[in-house]
C-alpha positions as CSV (number, residue, x, y, z in Angstrom):
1,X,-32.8,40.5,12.7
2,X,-29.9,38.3,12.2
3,X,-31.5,35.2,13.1
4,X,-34.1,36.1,10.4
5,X,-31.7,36.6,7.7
6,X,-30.2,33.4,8.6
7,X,-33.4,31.7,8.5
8,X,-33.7,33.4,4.6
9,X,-31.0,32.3,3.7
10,X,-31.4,29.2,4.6
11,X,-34.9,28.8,3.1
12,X,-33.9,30.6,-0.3
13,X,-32.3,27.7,-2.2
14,X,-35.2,25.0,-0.4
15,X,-37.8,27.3,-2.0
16,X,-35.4,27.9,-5.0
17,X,-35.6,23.7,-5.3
18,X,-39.3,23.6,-4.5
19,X,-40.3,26.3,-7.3
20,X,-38.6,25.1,-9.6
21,X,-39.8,22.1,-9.7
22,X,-43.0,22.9,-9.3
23,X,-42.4,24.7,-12.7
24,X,-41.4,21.5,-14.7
25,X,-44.4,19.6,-13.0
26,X,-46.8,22.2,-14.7
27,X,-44.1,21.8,-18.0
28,X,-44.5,17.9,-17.8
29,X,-48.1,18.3,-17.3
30,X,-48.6,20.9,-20.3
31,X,-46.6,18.6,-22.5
32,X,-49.2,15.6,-21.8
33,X,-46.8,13.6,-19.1
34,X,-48.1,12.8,-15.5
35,X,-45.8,14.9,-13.4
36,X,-46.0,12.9,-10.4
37,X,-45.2,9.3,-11.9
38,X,-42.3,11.4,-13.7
39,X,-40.9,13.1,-10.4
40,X,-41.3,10.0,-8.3
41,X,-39.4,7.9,-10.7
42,X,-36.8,11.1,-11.0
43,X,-36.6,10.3,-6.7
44,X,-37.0,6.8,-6.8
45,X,-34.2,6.3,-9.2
46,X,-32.2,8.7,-7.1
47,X,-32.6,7.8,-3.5
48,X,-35.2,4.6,-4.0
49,X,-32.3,1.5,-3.2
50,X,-29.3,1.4,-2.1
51,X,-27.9,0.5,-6.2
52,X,-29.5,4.9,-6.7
53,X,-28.1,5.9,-3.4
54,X,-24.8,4.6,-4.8
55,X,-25.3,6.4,-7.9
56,X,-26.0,9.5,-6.7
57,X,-23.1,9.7,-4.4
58,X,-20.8,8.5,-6.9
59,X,-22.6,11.5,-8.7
60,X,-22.4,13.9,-6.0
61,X,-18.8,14.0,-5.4
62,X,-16.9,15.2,-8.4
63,X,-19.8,18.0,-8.1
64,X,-18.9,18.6,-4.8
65,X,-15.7,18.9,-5.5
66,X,-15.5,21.5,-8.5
67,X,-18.0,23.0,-6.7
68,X,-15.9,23.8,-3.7
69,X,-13.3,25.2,-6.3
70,X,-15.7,27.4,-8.0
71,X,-16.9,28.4,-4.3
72,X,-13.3,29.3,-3.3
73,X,-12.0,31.3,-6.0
74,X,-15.7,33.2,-6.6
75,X,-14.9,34.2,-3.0
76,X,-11.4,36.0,-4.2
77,X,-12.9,37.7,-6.8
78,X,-12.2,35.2,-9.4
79,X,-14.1,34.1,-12.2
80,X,-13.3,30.5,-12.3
81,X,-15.1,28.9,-15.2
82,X,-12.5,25.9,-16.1
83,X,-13.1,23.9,-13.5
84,X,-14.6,21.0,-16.4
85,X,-10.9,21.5,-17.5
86,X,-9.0,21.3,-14.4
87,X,-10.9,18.2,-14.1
88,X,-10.0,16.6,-17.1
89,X,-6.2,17.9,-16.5
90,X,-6.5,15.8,-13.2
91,X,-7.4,12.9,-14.9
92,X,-4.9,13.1,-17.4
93,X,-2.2,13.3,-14.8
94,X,-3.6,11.1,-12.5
95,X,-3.8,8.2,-15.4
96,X,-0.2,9.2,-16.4
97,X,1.7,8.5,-13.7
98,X,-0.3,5.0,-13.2
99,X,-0.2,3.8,-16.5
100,X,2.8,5.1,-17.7
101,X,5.5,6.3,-15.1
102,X,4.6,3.6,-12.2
103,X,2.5,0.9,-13.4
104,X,4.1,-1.1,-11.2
105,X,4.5,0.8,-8.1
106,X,3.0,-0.6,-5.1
107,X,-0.4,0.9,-3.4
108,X,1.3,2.6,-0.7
109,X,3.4,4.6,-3.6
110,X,0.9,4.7,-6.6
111,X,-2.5,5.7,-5.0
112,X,-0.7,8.7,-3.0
113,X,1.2,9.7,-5.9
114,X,-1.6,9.7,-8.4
115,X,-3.8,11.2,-6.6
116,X,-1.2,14.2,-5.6
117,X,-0.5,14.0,-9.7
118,X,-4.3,15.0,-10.1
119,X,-4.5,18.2,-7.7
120,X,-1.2,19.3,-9.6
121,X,-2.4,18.4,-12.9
122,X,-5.7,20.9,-12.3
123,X,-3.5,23.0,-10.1
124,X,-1.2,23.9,-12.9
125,X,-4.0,24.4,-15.4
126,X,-5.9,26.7,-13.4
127,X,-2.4,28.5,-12.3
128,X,-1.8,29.8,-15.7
129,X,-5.1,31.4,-16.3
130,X,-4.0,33.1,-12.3
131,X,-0.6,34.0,-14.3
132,X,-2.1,35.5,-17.2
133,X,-4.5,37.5,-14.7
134,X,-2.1,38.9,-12.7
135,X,1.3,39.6,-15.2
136,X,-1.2,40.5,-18.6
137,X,-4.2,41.6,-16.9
138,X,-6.3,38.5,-19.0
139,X,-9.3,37.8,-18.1
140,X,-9.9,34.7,-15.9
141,X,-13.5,34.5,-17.8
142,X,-11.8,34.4,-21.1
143,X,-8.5,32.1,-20.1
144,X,-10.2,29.9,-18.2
145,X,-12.9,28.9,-20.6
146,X,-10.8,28.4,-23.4
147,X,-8.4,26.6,-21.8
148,X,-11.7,24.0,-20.9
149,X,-11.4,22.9,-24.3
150,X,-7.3,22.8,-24.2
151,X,-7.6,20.4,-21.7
152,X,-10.3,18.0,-23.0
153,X,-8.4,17.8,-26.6
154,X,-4.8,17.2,-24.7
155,X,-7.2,14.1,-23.0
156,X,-8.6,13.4,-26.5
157,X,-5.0,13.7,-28.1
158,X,-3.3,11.3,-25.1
159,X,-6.0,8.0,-25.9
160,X,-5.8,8.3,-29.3
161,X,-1.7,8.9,-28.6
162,X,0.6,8.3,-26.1
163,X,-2.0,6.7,-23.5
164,X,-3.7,4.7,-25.7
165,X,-4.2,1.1,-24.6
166,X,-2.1,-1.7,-25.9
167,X,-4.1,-3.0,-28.6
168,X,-4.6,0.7,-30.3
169,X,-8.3,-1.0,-31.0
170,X,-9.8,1.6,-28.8
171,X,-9.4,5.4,-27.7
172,X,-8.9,4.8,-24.1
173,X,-5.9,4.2,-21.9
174,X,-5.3,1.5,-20.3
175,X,-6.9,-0.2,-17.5
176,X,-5.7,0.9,-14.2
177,X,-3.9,-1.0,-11.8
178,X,-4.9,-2.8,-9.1
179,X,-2.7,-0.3,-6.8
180,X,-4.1,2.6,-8.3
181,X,-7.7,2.2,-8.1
182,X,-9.6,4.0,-4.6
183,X,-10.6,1.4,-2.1
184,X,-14.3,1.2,-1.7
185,X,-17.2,0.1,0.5
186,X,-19.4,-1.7,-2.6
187,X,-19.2,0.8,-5.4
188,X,-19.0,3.9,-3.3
189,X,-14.8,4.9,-3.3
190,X,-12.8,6.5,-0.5
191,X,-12.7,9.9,-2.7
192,X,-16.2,10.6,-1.6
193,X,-15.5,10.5,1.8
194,X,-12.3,13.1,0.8
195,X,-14.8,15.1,-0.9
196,X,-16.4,15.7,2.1
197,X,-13.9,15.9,4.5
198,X,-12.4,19.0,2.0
199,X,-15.6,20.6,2.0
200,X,-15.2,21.3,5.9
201,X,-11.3,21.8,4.8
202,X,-11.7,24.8,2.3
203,X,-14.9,26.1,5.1
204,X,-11.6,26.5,7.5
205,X,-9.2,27.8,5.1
206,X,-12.2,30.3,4.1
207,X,-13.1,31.4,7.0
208,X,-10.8,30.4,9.7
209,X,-7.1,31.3,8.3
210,X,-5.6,34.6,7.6
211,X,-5.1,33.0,4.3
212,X,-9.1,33.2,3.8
213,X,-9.6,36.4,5.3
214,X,-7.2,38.0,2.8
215,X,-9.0,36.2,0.0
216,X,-12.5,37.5,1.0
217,X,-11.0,41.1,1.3
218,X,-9.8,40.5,-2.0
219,X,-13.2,39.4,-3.2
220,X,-15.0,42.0,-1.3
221,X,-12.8,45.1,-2.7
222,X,-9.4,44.8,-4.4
223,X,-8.5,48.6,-4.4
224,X,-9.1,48.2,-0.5
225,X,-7.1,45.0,0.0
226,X,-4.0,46.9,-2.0
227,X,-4.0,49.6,0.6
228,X,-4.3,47.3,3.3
229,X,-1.2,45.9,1.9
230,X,-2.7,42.5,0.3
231,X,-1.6,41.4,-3.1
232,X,-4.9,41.1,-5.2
233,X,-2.7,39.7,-7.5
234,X,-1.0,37.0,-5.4
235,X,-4.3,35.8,-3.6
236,X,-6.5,35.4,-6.8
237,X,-3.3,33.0,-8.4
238,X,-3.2,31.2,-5.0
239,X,-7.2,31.0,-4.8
240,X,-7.5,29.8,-8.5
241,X,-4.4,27.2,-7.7
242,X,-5.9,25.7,-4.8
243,X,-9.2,25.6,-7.1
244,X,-7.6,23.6,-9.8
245,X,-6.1,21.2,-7.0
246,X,-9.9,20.5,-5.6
247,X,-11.0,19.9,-9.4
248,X,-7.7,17.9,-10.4
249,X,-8.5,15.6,-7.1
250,X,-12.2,15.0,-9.3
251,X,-10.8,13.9,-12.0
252,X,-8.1,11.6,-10.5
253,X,-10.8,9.9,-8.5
254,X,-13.0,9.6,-11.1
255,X,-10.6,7.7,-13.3
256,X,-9.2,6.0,-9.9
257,X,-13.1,5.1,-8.3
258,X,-15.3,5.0,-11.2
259,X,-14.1,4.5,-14.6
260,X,-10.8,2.7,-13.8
261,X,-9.4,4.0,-17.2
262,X,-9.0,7.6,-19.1
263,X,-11.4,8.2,-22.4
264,X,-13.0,10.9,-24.2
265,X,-16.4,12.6,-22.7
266,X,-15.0,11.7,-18.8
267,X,-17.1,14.4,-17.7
268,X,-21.3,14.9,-18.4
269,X,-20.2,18.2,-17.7
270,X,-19.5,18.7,-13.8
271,X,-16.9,21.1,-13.8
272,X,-20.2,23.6,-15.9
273,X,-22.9,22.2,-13.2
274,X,-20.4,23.3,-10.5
275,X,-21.3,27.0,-10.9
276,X,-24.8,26.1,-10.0
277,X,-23.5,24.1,-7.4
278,X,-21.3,26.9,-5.7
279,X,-24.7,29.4,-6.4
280,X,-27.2,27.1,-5.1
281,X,-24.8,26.8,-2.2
282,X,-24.5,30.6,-1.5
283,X,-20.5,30.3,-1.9
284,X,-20.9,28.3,1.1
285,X,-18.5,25.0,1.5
286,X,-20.8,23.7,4.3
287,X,-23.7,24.2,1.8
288,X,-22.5,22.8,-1.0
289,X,-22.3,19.4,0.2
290,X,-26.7,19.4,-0.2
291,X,-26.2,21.2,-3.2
292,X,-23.8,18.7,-4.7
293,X,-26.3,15.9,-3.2
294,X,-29.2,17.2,-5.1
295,X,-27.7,17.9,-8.0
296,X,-26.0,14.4,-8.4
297,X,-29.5,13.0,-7.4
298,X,-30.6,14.5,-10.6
299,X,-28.0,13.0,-12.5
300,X,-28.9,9.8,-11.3
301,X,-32.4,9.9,-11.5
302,X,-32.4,10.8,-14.3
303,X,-32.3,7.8,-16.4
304,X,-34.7,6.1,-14.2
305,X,-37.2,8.9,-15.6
306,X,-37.0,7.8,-18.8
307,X,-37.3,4.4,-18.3
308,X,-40.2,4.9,-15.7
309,X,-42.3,7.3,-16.9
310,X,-41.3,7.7,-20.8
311,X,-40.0,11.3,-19.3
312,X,-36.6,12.6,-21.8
313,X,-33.6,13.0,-19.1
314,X,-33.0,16.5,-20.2
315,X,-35.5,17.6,-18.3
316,X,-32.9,17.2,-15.2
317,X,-31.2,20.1,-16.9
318,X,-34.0,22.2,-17.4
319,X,-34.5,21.7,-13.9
320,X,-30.9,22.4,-12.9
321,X,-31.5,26.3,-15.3
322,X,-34.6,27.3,-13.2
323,X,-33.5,26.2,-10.1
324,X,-30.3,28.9,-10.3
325,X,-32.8,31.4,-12.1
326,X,-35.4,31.3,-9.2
327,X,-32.7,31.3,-6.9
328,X,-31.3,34.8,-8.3
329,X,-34.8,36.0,-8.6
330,X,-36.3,35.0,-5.4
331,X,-35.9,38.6,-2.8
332,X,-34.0,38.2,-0.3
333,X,-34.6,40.7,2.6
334,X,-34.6,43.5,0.1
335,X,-31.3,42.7,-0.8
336,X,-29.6,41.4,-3.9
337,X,-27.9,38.1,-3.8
338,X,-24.1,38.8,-2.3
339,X,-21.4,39.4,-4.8
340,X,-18.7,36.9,-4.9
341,X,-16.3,37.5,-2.2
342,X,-19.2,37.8,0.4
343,X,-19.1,35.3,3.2
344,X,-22.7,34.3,3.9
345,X,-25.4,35.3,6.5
346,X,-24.4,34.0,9.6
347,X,-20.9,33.0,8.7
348,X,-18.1,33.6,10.8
């Protein structure tokens, strides 16, 4: 029995993937486009050379990341919907300290330092929406949405402000330096590789630290972690912290590996597509790394649809909806799909 649940789960999101688009091919095909030509480009501009391998990875990670930090704070019980802010608060602190505090630092100071300025940037972001759960009883749902937009206008306000680069011609900051920016093998940067290596980080800290096993008690039952002498309180700050850390890293290496500067509209909107990330992935770390792979695909591929096959890119997004919603609605063993706090089938 339990090596057939594992197999479900396992083939739940593949099917969820397959269904779904199997739904905008009949779309496509209703709406007068030739759904194959139109998904093949969608794959060929994703995975066809190595110029859309390197685009989807580049893609990939800042998905994987926020998606890890949904993941770990769904698993406490906490509702973590900011993570497109945290992001943007790691940029902003990550550009900061390299543009402005220690332009001139050398790489063995400025690349650690940034990139420790990003995790505490989304850390402390994310942290007072933990506060205001725990000392006002606020809702995480509410706080963490709202400050989203906080944290994109304080990026908005900076390079058209304080950051702005030295001309003033342009709402940006300034280039980063040399010392700041990620090395990289082509176009593909180190923080890919730390995106991955965190992903079988937080899977340890979930599931293989006292640490995690008071968080999933948390998320399992509150009431029962208070009598068993757990702080709900204190875990869901430190889950939502360590959250904004994973999404602050995004940002910094963003603005460190891809973009080499800070501007307005950073983010297509990762820290929103991480939800579906952490979903599609079952709350699983391990899992999220194909989740984040196929989501980025379709981020990258996108654009190749439209030039390809006349196909609008938004249909990536409608694809991204209907995956989650045949995920949810798919049966699973008779069972609904587990509550956040749930480790998955076959987890330790």
């Amino acid at each position: 029995m339990t090596a057939r649940l594992a197999a479900s789960a396992a083939l739940r999101p593949v099917l969820s993937v397959v269904l779904a688009l199997g739904m905008v091919a009949l779309g496509l095909l209703l709406l007068g486009y030739p759904p194959l030509p139109a998904l093949g480009a969608l794959a060929s501009g994703a995975f066809g050379s190595s110029a859309a391998w390197t685009a989807t990875l580049l893609k990939a990670s800042p998905l994987l990341l926020t998606g890890l930090a949904v993941a770990l704070s769904f698993r406490c019980g906490v509702w973590n919907i900011g993570a497109e802010g945290q992001l943007y608060a790691g940029a902003l602190a990550a550009t900061a300290v390299a543009t402005r505090l220690l332009p001139g630092a050398p790489v063995a100071v400025l690349a650690p330092l940034m990139t420790i300025a990003g995790a505490a940037g989304g850390a402390l972001l994310a942290a007072i929406a933990g506060a205001l759960r725990a000392v006002r009883g606020v809702s995480e749902v509410i706080s963490t949405i709202l400050l989203n937009f906080v944290a994109i206008q304080a990026v908005a306000l900076a390079v058209h402000g304080p950051l702005q680069e030295a001309s003033r011609a342009y709402p940006q900051s300034d280039a980063l330096p040399a010392a700041a920016l990620l090395p990289a093998f082509g176009r593909v940067h180190l923080g890919v590789a730390i995106a991955v290596a965190l992903a079988f980080a937080v899977h340890l800290l979930i599931f293989r630290t006292a640490l995690g096993f008071r968080m999933r008690a948390v998320g399992l039952s509150p009431v029962a972690a208070r009598f068993a002498g757990i702080s709900p309180e204190g875990h869901a700050l430190v889950s939502i912290a360590i959250a904004g850390a994973l999404a602050g890293l995004a940002g910094a290496f963003e603005v460190a590996g891809v973009t080499e500067r800070l501007y307005e509209g950073l983010s297509p909107g990762y820290g929103y597509t991480a939800i579906a990330v952490a979903l599609l992935a079952r709350l699983n770390p391990l899992a999220a790394l194909p989740a984040a792979l196929f989501f980025g695909a379709l981020e990258a591929g996108a654009g190749a649809m439209q030039r390809t096959a006349g196909v609008p890119s938004v249909v990536t997004q409608i694809v991204q909806g209907l995956v989650i919603l045949v995920f949810v609605a798919i049966p699973f063993e008779g069972r609904r799909p587990p509550l956040p706090g749930t480790p998955p089938d076959g987890a330790p």
